[in-house]
C-alpha positions in Angstrom: -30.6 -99.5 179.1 -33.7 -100.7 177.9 -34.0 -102.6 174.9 -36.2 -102.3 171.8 -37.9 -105.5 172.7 -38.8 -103.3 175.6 -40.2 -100.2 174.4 -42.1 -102.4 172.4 -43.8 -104.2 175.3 -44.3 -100.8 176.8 -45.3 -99.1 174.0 -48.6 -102.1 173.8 -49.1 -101.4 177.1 -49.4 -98.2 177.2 -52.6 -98.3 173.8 -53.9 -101.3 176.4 -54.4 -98.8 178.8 -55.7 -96.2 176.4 -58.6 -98.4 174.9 -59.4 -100.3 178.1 -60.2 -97.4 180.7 -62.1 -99.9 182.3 -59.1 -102.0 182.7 -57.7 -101.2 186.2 -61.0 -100.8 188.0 -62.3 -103.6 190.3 -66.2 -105.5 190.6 -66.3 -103.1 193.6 -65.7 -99.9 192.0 -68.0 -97.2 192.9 -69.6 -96.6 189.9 -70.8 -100.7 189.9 -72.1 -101.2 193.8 -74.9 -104.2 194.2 -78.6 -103.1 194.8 -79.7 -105.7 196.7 -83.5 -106.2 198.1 -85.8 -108.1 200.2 -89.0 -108.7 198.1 -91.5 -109.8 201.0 -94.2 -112.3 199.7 -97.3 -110.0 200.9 -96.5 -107.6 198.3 -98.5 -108.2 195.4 -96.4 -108.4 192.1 -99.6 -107.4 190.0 -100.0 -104.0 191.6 -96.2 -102.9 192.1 -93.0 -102.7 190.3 -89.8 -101.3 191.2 -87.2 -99.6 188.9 -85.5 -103.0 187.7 -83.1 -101.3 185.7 -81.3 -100.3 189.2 -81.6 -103.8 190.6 -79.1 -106.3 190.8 -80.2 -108.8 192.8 -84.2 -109.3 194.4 -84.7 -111.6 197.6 -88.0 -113.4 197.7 -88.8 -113.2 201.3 -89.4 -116.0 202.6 -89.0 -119.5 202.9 -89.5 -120.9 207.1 -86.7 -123.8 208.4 -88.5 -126.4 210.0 -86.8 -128.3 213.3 -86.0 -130.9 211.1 -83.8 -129.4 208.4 -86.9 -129.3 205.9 -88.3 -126.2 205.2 -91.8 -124.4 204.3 -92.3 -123.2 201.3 -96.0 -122.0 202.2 -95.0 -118.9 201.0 -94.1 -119.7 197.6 -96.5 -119.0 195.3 -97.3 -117.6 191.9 -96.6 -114.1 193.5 -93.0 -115.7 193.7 -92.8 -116.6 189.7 -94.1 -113.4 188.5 -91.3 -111.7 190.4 -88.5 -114.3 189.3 -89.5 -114.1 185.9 -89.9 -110.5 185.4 -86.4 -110.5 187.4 -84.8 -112.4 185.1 -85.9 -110.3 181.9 -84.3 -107.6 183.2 -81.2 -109.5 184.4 -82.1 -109.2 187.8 -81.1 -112.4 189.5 -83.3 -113.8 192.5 -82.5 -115.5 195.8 -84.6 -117.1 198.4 -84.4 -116.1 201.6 -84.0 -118.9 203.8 -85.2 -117.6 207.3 -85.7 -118.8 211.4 -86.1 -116.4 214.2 -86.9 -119.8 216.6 -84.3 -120.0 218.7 -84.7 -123.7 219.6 -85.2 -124.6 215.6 -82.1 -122.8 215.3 -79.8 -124.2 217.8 -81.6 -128.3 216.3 -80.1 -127.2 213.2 -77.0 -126.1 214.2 -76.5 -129.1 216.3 -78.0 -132.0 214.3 -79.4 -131.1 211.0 -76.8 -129.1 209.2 -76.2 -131.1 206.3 -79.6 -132.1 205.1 -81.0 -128.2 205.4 -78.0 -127.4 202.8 -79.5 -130.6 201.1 -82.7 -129.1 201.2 -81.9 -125.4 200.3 -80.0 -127.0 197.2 -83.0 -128.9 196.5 -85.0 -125.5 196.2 -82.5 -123.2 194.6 -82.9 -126.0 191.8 -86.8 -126.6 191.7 -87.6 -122.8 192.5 -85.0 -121.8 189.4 -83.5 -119.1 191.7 -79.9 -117.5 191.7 -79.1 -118.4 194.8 -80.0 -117.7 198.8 -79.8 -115.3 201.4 -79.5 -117.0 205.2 -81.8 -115.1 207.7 -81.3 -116.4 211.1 -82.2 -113.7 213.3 -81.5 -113.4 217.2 -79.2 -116.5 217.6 -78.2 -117.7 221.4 -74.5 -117.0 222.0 -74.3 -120.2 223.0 -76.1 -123.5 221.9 -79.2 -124.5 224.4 -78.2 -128.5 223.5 -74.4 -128.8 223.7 -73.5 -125.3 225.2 -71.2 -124.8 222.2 -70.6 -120.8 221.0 -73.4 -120.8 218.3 -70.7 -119.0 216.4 -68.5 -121.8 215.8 -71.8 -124.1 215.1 -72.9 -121.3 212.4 -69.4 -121.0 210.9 -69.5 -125.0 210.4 -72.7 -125.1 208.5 -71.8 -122.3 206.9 -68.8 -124.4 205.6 -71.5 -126.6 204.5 -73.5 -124.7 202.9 -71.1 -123.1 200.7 -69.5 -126.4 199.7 -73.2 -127.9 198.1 -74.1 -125.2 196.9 -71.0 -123.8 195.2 -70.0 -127.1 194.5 -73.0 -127.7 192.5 -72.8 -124.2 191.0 -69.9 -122.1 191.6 -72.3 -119.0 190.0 -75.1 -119.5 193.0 -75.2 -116.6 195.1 -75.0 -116.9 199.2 -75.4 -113.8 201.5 -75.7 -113.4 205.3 -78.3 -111.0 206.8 -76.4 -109.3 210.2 -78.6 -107.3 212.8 -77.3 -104.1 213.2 -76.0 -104.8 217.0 -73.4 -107.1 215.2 -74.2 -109.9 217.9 -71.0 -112.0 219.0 -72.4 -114.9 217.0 -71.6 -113.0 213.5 -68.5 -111.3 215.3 -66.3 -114.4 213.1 -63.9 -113.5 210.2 -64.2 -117.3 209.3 -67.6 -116.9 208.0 -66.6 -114.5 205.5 -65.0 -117.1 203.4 -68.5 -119.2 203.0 -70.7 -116.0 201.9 -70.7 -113.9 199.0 -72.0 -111.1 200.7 -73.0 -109.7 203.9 -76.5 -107.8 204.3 -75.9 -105.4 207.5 -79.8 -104.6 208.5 -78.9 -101.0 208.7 -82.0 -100.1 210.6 -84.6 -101.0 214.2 -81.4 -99.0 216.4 -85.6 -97.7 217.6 -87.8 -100.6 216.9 -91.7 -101.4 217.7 -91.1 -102.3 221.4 -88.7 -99.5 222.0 -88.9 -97.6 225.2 -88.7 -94.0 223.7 -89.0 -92.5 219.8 -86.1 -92.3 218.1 -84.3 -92.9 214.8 -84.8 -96.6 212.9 -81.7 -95.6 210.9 -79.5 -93.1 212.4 -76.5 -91.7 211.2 -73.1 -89.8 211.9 -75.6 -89.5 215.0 -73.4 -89.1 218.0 -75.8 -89.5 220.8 -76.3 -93.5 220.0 -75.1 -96.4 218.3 -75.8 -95.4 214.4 -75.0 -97.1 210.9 -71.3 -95.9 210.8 -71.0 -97.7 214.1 -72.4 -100.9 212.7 -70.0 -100.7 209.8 -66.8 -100.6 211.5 -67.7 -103.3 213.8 -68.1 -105.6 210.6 -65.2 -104.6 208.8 -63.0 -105.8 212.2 -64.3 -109.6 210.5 -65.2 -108.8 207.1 -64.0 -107.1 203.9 -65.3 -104.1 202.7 -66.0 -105.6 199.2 -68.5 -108.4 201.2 -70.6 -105.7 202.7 -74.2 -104.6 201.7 -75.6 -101.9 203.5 -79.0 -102.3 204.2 -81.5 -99.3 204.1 -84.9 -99.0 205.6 -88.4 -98.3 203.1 -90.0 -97.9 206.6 -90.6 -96.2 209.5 -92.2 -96.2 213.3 -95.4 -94.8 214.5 -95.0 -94.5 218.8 -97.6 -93.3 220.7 -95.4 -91.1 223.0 -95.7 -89.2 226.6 -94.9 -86.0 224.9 -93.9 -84.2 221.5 -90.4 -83.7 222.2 -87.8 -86.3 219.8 -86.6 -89.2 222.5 -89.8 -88.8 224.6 -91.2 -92.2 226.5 -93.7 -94.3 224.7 -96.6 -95.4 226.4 -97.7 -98.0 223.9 -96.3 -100.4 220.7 -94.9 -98.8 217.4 -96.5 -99.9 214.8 -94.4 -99.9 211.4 -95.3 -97.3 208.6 -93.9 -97.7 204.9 -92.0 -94.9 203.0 -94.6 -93.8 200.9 -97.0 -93.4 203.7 -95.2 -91.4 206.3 -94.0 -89.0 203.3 -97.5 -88.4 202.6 -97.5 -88.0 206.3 -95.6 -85.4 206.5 -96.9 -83.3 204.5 -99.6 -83.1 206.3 -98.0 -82.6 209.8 -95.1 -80.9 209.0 -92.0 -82.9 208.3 -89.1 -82.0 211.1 -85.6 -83.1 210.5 -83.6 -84.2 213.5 -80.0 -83.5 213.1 -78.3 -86.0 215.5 -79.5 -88.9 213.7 -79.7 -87.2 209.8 -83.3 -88.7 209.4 -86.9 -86.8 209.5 -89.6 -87.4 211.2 -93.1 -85.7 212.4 -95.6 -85.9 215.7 -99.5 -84.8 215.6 -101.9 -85.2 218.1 -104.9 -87.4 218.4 -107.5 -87.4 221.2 -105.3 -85.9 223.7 -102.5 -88.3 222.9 -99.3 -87.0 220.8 -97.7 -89.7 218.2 -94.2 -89.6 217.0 -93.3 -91.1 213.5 -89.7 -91.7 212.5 -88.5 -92.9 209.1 -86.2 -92.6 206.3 -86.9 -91.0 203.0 -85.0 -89.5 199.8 -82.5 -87.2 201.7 -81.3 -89.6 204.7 -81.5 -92.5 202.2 -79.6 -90.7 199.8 -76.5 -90.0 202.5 -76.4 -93.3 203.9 -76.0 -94.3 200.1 -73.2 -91.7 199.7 -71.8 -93.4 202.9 -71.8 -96.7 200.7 -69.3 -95.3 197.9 -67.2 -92.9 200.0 -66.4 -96.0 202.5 -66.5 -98.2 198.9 -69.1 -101.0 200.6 -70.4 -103.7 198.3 -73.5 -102.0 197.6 -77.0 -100.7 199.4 -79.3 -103.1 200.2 -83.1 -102.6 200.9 -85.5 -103.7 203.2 -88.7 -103.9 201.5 -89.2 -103.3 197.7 -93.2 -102.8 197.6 -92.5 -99.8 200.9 -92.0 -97.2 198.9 -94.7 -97.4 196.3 -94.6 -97.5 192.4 -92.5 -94.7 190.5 -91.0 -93.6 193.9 -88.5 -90.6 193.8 -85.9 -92.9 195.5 -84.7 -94.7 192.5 -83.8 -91.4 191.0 -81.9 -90.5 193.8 -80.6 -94.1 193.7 -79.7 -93.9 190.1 -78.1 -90.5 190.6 -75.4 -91.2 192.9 -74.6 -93.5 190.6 -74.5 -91.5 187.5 -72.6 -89.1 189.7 -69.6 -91.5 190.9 -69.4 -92.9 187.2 -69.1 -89.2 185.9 -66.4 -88.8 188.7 -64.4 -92.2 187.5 -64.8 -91.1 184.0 -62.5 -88.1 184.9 -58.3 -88.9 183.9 -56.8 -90.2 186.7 -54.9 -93.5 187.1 -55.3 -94.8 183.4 -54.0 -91.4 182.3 -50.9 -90.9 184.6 -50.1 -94.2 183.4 -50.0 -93.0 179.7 -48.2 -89.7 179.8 -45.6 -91.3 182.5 -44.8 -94.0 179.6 -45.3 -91.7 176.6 -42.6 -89.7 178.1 -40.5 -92.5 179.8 -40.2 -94.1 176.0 -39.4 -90.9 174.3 -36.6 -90.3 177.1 -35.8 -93.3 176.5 -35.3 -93.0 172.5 -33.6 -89.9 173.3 -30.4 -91.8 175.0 -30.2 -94.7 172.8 -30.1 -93.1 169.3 -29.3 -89.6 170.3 -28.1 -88.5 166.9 -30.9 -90.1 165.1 -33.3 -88.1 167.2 -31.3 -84.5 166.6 -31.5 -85.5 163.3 -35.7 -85.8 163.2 -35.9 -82.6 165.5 -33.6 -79.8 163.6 -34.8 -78.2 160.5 -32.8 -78.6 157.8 
């Protein structure tokens, strides 16, 4: 029998519950995902400006690893402090990406320099008065050129590294991972998880410039090829759910192509196209949805030769970003703020599906079980201890 001791601890429990609706959910909880994007130094902070209200964290893309475990900061300028300041008045916080697509400066590092480039990313955080770093080492060997080690291991090690300056300095810095979407072997390592904050899955080239046919950058639920959902699953056999970003393209490709059907051959480079361009595009030539891949696209013809342009915008965008909350990700990530233009339509849709999964966790469900099951267990529970008493309150006289 329970005590009165008992219904008192349940009774506070139970007005906890009431004024704290907010109590039982989680940092991950679908109405609080991450925005997380790649700010690339060539866009000029004087003429553009996201939505900052939606951001949550902006990655200044980039700074270059050098052989030696120093790094180039070339691209650091005053472009960089307009963004980090205007970040930080709207309580954005800003990384650095920290990027090498050299394989043999990648496999030096790996091997001999691993401590002093943490030193030196450290050293930058601090000076550059950033929030913390994103690692971009893209196209890793599988297996070290110098000591035919798995570069796996070797990346997991300084990743160990890494996370022990710079958390140890500053337990609040932020450290994320950027992941192709192939999900090479090298990233295939539930050990790394423990030494990032956050994985950014590049969500996007499954058709890249140098393809051999046109195709979808960012396919999805497509079941003809690898696509996003593919991607996804792959990570979450070494990574948590709550660690992923997904990351969306604010691009697209331009293929000169051997004919106008979707898939045909190319017969020369892609060249990249941003958001607000091909939809501007398409309105001109007649935007075609392809329904394998859930993205759009359109083809014209120039001087006897047809062109193919594939890309993303509000409606693909906005199902991959439904993907994120029904398969409760970390959050969407975006590759490249300055893509889409100023006072683009896609932070509406962005801010929508937010509004809409906060308006869905508003609605009684956990919090309120929880009350009427205790309201009810404590009057049951009145009931047997003092059952005269309670006759008493409940009959007329």
């Amino acid at each position: 029998m329970i005590k009165k001791s008992s219904l008192g601890i349940l009774s506070i429990m139970i007005i906890f519950i009431m004024i704290t609706p907010g109590a039982w959910a989680s940092d991950n909880s679908s109405s609080s995902k991450v925005i997380y994007a790649y700010w690339p130094y060539w866009i000029d902070s004087q003429s553009y400006q996201p939505d900052w209200d939606i951001l949550t964290y902006v990655s200044y893309f980039s700074i270059r690893v050098n052989s030696d475990g120093t790094l180039d900061t070339n691209n650091i300028g005053k472009n960089y402090y307009s963004v980090r300041d205007t970040a930080h008045a709207h309580n954005v916080k800003i990384t650095l990406t920290i990027e090498s697509f050299d394989q043999d400066v990648q496999d030096n590092i790996l091997v001999n320099k691993q401590r002093e480039l943490a030193m030196a990313i450290l050293q930058n955080i601090k000076y550059y008065g950033a929030d913390g770093i994103s690692i971009d080492f893209e196209d890793l060997r599988t297996i070290n050129s110098i000591t035919n080690e798995p570069n796996s291991i070797l990346m997991r090690d300084f990743m160990r590294t890494l996370y022990g300056i710079i958390k140890g300095t500053n337990s609040d810095y932020h450290i994320s991972y950027a992941v192709n979407h192939r999900v090479d072997n090298e990233f295939q390592n539930d050990n790394l998880s423990q030494f990032v904050d956050a994985l950014f899955l590049m969500g996007y080239d499954y058709h890249w410039s140098n393809s051999n046919s046109t195709g979808a950058v960012s396919p999805f639920q497509d079941n003809t090829q690898q696509d996003i959902e593919d991607s996804v699953k792959i990570l979450e056999a070494y990574y948590p759910k709550n660690k992923i970003i997904l990351g969306l393209p604010f691009y697209g490709y331009e293929w000169p192509s051997f004919s106008d059907e979707p898939g045909a051959r190319v017969i020369g480079e892609g060249k990249d196209i941003y958001l607000k361009n091909a939809t501007d595009s398409s309105k001109i030539y007649g935007r075609i949805w392809d329904s394998s891949s859930n993205t759009p696209w359109f083809k014209y013809q120039k001087d006897g030769v047809w062109y193919q342009t594939w890309y993303d915008d509000d409606e693909s965008l906005g199902l991959k970003i439904d993907y994120v909350y029904s398969e409760n990700l970390r959050g969407v990530g975006i590759w490249a703020l300055g893509y889409e233009g100023n006072n683009a339509t896609i932070w509406n849709t962005i801010k929508k599906k937010s509004e809409s999964r906060s308006k869905i966790k508003a609605v009684p469900g956990f919090e309120g079980v929880v009350f009427i099951t205790g309201f009810f267990l404590v009057i049951y529970t009145i009931k047997r201890q003092k059952p005269d008493k309670w006759k008493n309150h409940t009959t007329k006289n």
